[in-house]
N, C-alpha and C positions, 0 to 999 in steps of 0.2 A: 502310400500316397505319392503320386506325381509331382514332380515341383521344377519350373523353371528357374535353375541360377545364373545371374547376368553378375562379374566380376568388373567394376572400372577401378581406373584411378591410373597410378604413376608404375612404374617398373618393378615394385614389390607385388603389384595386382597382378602384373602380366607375366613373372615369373624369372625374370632375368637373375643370371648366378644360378640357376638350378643344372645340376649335370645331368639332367632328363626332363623329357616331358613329364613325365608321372612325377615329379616332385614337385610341380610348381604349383603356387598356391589355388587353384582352383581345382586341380585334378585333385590335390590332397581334401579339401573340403568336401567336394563330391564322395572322395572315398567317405569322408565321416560322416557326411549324412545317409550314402547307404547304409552302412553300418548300423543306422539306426531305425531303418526300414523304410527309406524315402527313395523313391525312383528318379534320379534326377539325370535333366538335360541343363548342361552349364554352353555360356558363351563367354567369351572374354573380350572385355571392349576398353580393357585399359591401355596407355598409349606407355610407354617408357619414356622418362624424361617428363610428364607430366607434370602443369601446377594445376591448383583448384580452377584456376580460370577457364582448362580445359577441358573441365568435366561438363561440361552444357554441350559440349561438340558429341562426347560419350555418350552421354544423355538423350540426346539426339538421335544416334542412331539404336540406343537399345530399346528407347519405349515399343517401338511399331515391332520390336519381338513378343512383347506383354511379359517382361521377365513378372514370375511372381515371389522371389527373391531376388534384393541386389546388395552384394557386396562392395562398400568404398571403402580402398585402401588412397589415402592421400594428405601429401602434408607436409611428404621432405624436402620435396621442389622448393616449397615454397618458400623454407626456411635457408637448402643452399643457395636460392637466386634474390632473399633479403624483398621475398615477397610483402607490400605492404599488409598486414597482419587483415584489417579490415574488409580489403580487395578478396582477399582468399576464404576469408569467414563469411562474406555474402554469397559466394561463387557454391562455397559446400554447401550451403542453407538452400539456396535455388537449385541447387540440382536434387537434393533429399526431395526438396517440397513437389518436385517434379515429377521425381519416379512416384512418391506416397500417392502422388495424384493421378499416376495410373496403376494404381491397385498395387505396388510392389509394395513388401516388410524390406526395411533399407538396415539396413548393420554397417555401421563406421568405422573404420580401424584410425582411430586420428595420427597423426605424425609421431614417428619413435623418438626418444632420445636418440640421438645423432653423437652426443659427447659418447656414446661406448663405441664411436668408429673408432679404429685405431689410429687411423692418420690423424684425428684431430689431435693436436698439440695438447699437452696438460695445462699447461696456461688457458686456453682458452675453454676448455670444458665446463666450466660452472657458469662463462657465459651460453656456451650452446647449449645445454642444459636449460638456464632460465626463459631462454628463447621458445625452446619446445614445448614449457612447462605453456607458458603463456597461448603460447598457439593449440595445446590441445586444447586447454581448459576452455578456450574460448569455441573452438570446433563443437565441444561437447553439447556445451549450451546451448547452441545454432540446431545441432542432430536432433537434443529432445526438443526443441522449440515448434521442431519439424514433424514431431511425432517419430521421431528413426531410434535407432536405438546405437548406442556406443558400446565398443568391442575392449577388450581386453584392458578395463580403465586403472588395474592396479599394474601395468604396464609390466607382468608378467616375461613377457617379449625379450623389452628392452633391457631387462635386469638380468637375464639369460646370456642375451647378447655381450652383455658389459662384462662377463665372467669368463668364455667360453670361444677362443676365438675360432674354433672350425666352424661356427654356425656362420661364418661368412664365406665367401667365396675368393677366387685369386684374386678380385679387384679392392677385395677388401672394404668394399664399401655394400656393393648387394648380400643378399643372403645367400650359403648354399644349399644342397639340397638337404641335411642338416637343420638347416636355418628355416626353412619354409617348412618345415614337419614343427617345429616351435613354433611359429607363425601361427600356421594351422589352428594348433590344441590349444593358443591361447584366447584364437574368435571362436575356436566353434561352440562351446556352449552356448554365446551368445546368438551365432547363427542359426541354432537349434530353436532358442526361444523363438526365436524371428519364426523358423519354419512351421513350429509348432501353434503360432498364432495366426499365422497367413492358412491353416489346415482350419482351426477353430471358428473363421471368417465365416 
């Protein structure tokens, strides 16, 4: 089957820290869904630097592609810029409800743990931790509310990331190419489901 994937969201969407194009996270999704006999045409409309409040602009321009899958990765922003938690949980909920409404299966990656950066301080990691905690939890709710579906919820990724520091890149704060093959394997079953329901439709 044919299927179009539309990527938004913040600079893990769009693939920044990867040392190739074929590592970044859409080109590696695409590889896993061929893999499993799906023909796929990806675009990427995520912006780097990205908060949720930018996803309506994303949004914007991906529906008139008629993506029939969309991947949102987003949530760091919003947490390094002390995004008001509300502002950004209405922002993800209206842009899900947006694409659901133009026929897209929506897959959320909500915001990672941020305390397994290395720069953050130890001092402060069980605050930025609780911070994340609260901001996914809350993303979650917003996605199913939306009918979307949440990616990688035993946060897989991030427990990864907290152990293993080549999964990031020189800045140390994006992932590397590494990092985004982890990424990958820990939405794509859920991007599966998604594709495999948007097939069922």
């Amino acid at each position: 089957m044919s299927i179009k994937l539309a990527v938004l969201g913040d600079s893990i969407a769009w693939g920044q820290g990867a040392a190739r194009e074929q590592d970044r996270l859409a080109p590696r999704l695409v590889e896993g869904l061929t893999t499993h006999g799906y023909d796929v045409t990806s675009r990427v409309f995520a912006v780097p630097g990205a908060r949720s409040a930018g996803l309506a602009t994303q949004v914007a321009s991906c529906v008139p592609w008629g993506p029939e899958l969309a991947v949102v990765v987003i949530g760091a922003n919003d947490l390094t810029h002390l995004e008001p938690l509300d502002r950004a949980v209405e922002a993800l909920a209206q842009a899900v409800r947006r694409l659901r409404a133009a026929g897209a299966e929506v897959v959320v990656a909500p915001a990672p743990d941020l305390s397994a950066v290395p720069h953050v301080p130890a001092f402060l990691r069980d605050a930025v931790r609780a911070a994340g905690e609260e901001l996914r939890t809350r993303q979650a709710a917003v996605v199913r509310r939306e009918r979307g579906r949440v990616a990688d919820e035993d946060q897989r990724a991030s427990r990864a990331f907290a152990v293993d520091r080549t999964l990031f890149s020189a800045d140390r704060f994006h992932p590397s190419s590494a990092g985004y093959a982890v990424i990958a394997d820990s939405l794509l079953p859920t991007v599966l489901a998604a594709a495999r329901a948007r097939e069922a439709a």
